[in-house]
C-alpha positions as CSV (number, residue, x, y, z in Angstrom):
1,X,66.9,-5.5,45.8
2,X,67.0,-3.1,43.3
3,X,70.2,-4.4,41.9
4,X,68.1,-6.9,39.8
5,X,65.7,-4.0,37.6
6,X,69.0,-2.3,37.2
7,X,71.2,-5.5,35.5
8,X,67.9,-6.5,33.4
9,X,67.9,-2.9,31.8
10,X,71.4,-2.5,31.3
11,X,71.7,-6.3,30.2
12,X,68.8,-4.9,27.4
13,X,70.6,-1.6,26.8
14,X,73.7,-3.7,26.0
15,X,72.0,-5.9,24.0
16,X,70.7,-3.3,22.0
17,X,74.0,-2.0,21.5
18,X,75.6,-5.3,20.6
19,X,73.1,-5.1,17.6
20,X,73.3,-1.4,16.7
21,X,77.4,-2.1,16.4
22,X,77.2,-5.7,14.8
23,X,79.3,-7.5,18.1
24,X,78.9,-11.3,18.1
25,X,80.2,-11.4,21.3
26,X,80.0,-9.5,24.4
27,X,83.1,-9.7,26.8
28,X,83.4,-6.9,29.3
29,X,80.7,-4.4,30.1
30,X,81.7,-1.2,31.8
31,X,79.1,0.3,34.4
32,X,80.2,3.5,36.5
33,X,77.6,3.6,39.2
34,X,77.1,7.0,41.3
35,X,78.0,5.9,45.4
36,X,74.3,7.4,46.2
37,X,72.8,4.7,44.2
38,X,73.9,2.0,47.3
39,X,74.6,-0.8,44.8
40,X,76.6,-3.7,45.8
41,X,78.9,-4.2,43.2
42,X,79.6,-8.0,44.3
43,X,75.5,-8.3,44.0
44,X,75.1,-6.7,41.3
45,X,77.9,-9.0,39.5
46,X,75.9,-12.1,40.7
47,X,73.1,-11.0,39.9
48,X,74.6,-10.0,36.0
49,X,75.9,-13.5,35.6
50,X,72.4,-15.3,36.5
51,X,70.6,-12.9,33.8
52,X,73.7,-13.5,31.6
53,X,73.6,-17.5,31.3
54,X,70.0,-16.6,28.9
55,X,71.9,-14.6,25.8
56,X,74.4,-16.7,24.0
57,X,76.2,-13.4,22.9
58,X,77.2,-12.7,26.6
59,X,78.9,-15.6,27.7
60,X,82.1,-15.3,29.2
61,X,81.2,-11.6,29.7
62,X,82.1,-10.0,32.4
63,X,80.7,-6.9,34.5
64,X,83.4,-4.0,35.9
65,X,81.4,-1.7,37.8
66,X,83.3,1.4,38.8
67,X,81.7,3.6,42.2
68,X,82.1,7.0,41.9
69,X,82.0,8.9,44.9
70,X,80.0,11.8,46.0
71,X,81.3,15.0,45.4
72,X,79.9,18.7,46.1
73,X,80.6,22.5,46.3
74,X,79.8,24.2,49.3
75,X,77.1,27.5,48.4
76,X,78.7,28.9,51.8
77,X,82.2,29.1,50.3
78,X,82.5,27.3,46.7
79,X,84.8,24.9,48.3
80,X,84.3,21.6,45.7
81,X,85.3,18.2,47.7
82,X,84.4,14.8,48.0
83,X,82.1,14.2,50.7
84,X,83.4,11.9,54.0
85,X,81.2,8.9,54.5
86,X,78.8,10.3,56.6
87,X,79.1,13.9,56.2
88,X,77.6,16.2,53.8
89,X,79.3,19.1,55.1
90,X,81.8,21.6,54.0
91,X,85.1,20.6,55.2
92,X,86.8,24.5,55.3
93,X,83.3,26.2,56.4
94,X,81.3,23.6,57.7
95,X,78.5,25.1,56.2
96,X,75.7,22.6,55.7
97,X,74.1,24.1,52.2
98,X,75.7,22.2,49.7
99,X,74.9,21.5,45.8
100,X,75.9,17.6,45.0
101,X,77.4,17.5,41.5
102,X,78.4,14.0,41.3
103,X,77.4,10.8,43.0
104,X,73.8,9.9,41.2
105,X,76.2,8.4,38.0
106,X,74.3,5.4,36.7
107,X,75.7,4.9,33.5
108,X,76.9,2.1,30.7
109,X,80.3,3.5,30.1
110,X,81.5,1.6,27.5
111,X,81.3,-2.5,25.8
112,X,84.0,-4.4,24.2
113,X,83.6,-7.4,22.7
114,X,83.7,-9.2,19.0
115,X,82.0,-7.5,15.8
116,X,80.8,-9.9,13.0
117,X,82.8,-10.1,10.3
């Protein structure tokens, strides 16, 4: 379960973000996750409000995790497209030799919460 390394180090990176911009309070983290990562949002939003429950500045806060699909361009054809479920191939060539340019996305895209005052 990789899920867990991955909410204690964003739960650290928010953390550290929470003090750089003075919030006293955290409540929604924004988390766009890449679909070639195979995270489980619902487990990873579990798993987020376990960890949570031991930073007072987090309670209440809640986890929206975005999945971003896979996406490449065909080096056949330079057709760009979002790739089907199971296939990794060019839908107007069906050329096999592709270059994916989005779907490894593991990134904290943004925090609100409460600054002190």
């Amino acid at each position: 379960m990789h899920e867990a390394a991955i909410i204690e180090d964003l739960i650290r990176q928010v953390l550290q973000e929470a003090e750089k911009n003075r919030l006293q309070k955290i409540s929604i983290i924004y988390l766009t996750v890449g679909r070639l990562h195979h995270l489980v949002p619902q487990t990873m939003g579990e798993l987020f409000d376990l960890m949570k429950s031991e930073f007072p500045i987090m309670a209440g806060a809640i986890l929206q995790t975005e999945i971003r699909p896979v996406r490449f361009v065909c080096r056949s054809c330079g057709s760009e497209t979002t790739a089907a479920a199971s296939s990794f191939s060019c839908p107007d060539c069906r050329s096999t030799d592709i270059r994916i340019v989005s779907g490894y996305e593991l990134i904290l895209a943004s925090i609100e919460g409460e600054q002190n005052e």
